[in-house]
N, C-alpha and C positions, 0 to 999 in steps of 0.2 A: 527467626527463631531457629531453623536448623542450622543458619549456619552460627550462629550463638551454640549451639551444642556442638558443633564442630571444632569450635575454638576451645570449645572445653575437652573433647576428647582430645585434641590436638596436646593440650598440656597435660594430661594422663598421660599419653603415650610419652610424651618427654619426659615423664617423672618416671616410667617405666624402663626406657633405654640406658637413664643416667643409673638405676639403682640395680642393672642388670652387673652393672663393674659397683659396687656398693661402695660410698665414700661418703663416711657419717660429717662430714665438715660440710660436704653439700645438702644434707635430707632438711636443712629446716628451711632453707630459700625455695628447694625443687619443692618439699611440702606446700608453703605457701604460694606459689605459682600454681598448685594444680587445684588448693583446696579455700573454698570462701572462708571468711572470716565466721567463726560460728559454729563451722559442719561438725555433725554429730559424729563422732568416733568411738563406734564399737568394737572393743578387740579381744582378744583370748584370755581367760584367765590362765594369770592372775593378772591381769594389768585392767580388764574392765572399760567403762565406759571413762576416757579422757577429756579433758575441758579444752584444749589447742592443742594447737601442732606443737609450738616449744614444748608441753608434756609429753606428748605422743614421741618426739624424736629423744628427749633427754631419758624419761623411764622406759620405751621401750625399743627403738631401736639403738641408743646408742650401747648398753648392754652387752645388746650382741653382736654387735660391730664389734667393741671391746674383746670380748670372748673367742670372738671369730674375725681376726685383723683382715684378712683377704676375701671377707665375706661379695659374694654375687648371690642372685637374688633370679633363679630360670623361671622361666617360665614354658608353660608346654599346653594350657589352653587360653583362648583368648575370646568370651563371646560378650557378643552388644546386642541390645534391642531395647525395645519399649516394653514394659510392664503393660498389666490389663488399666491400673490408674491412669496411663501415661508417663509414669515415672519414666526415664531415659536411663539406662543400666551398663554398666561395662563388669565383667564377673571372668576374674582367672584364678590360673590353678596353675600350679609348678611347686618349687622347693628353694628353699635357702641350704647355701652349702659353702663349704672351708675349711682350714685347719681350725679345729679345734681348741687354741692355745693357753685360754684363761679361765678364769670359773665364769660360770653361767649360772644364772638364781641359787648361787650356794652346790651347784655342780661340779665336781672336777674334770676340768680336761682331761681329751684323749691322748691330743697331741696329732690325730690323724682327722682325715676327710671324714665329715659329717653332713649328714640330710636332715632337715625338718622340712617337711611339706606344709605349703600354705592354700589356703583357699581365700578368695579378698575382693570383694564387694561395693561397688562405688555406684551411689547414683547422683545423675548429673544434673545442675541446674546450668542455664544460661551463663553464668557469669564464673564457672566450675565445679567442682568435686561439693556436695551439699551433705553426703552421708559415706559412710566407711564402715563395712560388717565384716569382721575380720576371725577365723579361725587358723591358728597356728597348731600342727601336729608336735608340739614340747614333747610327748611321751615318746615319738620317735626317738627323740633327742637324749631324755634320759636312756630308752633302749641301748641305743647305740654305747652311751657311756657306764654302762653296768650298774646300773644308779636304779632299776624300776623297782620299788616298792608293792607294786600290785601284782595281783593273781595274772600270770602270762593269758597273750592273747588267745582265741577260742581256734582261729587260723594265721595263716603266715606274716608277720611283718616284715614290709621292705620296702624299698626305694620304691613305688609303683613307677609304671611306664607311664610314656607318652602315647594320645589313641595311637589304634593299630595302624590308618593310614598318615601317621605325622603329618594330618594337616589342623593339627589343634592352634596353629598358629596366622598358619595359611594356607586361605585353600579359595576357590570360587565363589564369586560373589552369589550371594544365596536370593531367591527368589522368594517371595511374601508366602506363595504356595507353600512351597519345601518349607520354611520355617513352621508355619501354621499347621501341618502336617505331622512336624517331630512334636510341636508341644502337643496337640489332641492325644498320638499317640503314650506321652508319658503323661498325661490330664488324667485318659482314661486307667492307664496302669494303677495311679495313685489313688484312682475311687474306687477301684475294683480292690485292690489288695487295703485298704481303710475296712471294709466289710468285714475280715477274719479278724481273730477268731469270734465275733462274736454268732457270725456263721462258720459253716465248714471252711476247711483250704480250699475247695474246689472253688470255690467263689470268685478265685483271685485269680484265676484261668492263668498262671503264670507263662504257661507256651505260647497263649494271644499275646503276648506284651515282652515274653524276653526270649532273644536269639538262646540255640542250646550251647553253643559256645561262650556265650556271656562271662564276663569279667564284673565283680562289684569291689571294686577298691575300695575296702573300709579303712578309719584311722589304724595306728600303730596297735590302739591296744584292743580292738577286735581283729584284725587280720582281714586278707585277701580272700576273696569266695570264689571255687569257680564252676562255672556251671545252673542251673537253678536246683539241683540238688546239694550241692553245696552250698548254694544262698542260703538254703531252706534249713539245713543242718549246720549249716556252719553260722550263721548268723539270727536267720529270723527266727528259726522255732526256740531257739531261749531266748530270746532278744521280748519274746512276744506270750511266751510265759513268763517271765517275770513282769514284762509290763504288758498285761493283758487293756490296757483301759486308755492305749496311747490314744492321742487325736491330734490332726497337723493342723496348723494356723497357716493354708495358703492363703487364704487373703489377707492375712494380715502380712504378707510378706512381697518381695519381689520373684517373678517365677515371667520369662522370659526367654528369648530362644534364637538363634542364626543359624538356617539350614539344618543342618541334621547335628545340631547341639541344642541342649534346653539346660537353663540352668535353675536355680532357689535356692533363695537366701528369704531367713527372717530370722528376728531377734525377740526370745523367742521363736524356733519353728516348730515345735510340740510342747507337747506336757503329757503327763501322766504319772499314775502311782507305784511303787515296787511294792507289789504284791505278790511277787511269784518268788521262785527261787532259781537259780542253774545260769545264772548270766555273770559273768565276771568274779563270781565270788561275793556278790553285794546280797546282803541280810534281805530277807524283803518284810523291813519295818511297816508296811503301809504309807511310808515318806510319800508327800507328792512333790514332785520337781518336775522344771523344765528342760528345754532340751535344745540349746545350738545346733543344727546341724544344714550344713552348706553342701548341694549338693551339684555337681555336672554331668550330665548322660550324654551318649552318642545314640543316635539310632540308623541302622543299617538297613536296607529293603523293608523295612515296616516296622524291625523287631529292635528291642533296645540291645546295646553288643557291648556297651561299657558304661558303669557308672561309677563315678568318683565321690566318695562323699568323706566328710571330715565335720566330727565331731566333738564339741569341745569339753573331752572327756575331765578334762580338772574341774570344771564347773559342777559337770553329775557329783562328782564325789565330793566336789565345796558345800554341795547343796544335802549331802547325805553326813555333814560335819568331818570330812576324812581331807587335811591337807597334804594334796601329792608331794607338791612339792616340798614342804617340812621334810616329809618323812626321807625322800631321796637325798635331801641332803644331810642329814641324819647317817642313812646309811654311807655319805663319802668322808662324815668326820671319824666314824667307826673306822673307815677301814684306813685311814690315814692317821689313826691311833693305833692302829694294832701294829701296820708298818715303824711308828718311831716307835713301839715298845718290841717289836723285834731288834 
């Protein structure tokens, strides 16, 4: 069996290498070499849960290969491990990047280098790729192209980094200890900060669990935190008045770790009602929705020092009746009307 799972990561990582140079005439053979007949394919809205790979390559990547002819596909984390089911997990993080050149869902080109961040989710059966949980950062994408429709982000959007010691890729082969160490550490983060607000903030000891330098790389359309008072103001305390009533589904998810990375994925990973106000500009109808959100931490000498998370903000707002993407392309016929009427 493990080395059944070997042969399976072995064509991951070959699916990885090839789509590092992106070439949409190869995606639906390397597809099929990495992924069984069947595997469940969940991906970013708008594209949703797809039935194969020929859908998966023809609606969604080839698109943007189109859009973006030179398109590469980096990568800058790389972590594997077992689930608490046993699931077998491989979970990266990086960016898709290129010229710009053609429309993208009803988008207009820059014509220059662009970034979308992905986050992307495979767990492995014996015989391959069995599931696929995929969040794509699109609103970076309309950022970049002057295209965003919604209320700007709360802190900075931008290309995030790669962790501090660039070894998101490669680094020491990690010991069961070390591994089991960094997930307890963000275990206990997660049930400690689950408590507020329905207790005090004090609850969520945030200095036990996050380094004071700390980095929280949010999507494009909440922005980058830095510090834990910047968490605190820049992200969670409206994040957490408006949705006072959140609650995570780890187990219904994968949550998994290599040395001093932990990562979680579920589909579904929260839920909760908008009840509050002060988060993005969103009404707080009492709507209840769920909530994608994929996440990667580093942890340093005990404390966490970076977490990357991605959120799939089109969904919140699919779910709240507001399509982003309509509206962004909306605003690029407007402005390519006003351009032929000048």
């Amino acid at each position: 069996m493990v080395r059944a799972f070997e042969a399976s990561r072995a064509r991951l990582d070959a699916l990885f290498e090839a789509f590092r140079d992106f070439e949409i005439e190869d995606a639906t053979h390397l597809f099929k070499e990495a992924l069984v007949s069947g595997a469940k394919l969940h991906f970013t809205h708008p594209y949703e849960t797809l039935s194969d790979v020929d859908q998966l390559v023809d609606e969604v990547y080839r698109p943007l290969a189109t859009a973006i002819p030179d398109l590469e596909r980096r990568m800058t984390i790389k972590v594997q491990g077992r689930a608490a089911a046993g699931d077998e997990m491989v979970g990266v993080c990086g960016y898709y990047t290129g010229a710009f050149r053609k429309p993208y869902l009803g988008i207009r080109p820059t014509g220059q280098q662009v970034t979308m961040r992905f986050h992307e989710f495979f767990r492995l059966g014996a015989d391959g790729v069995q599931e696929v949980q995929a969040v794509w950062d699109i609103p970076e994408l309309l950022m970049q192209a002057g295209a965003w429709p919604m209320a700007p982000a709360l802190r900075r959007a931008w290309n995030v980094p790669a962790p501090i010691p660039q070894d998101g890729m490669h680094r020491p082969a990690a010991t069961s200890e070390a591994s089991a160490e960094s997930l307890r550490i963000v275990a206990e983060m997660l049930t400690a900060m689950g408590r507020h607000p329905q207790e005090p903030a004090s609850v969520m000891r945030l200095e036990d669990f996050w380094h004071p330098r700390m980095s929280w790389y949010g999507p494009a359309a909440i922005g980058t935190c830095r510090g834990i008072e910047g968490f605190r103001n820049g992200h969670q305390i409206p994040f957490l008045r408006a949705l006072p009533d959140r609650s995570g589904n780890v187990g219904g998810g994968y949550y998994f770790g290599q040395g001093p990375y932990v990562a979680f994925t579920a589909w579904p990973g929260m839920k909760m009602s908008v009840s509050g106000d002060g988060w993005l500009g969103i009404n707080p109808t009492g709507q209840h929705i769920t909530m994608r959100s994929l996440d990667f931490w580093r942890v340093e000498h005990g404390l966490i020092r970076e977490n990357w998370v991605l959120v799939d903000m089109l969904h919140v707002w699919q779910q709240l009746g507001v399509d982003v993407i309509a509206r962004a392309s909306e605003m690029c016929s407007q402005l390519e009307r006003d351009e032929n009427y000048r």
